[in-house]
N, C-alpha and C positions, 0 to 999 in steps of 0.2 A: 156615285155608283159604288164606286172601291170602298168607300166609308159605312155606307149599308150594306155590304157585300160584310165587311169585317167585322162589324157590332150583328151582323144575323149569325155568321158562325161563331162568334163570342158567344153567344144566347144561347145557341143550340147545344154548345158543350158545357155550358154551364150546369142547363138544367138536366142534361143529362148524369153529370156527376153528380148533384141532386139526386135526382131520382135513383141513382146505383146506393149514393149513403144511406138512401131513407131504406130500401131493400134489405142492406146490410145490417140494417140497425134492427128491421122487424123478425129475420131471420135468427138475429142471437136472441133476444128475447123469446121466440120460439123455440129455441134448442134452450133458454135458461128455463124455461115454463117446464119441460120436458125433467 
């Protein structure tokens, strides 16, 4: 339980950090496009 409980909010914050760099990354190239 505790071990699937730990590798699912591992995952969750993973891809969330993920998903904010990829954000960030499309953002500058939209202000460098600019």
């Amino acid at each position: 339980g505790w071990a699937f409980a730990g590798w699912g909010t591992t995952l969750y914050w993973w891809a969330g950090i993920l998903y904010v760099v990829q954000v960030r990354r499309l953002v500058k190239a939209d202000a460098v496009a600019d």
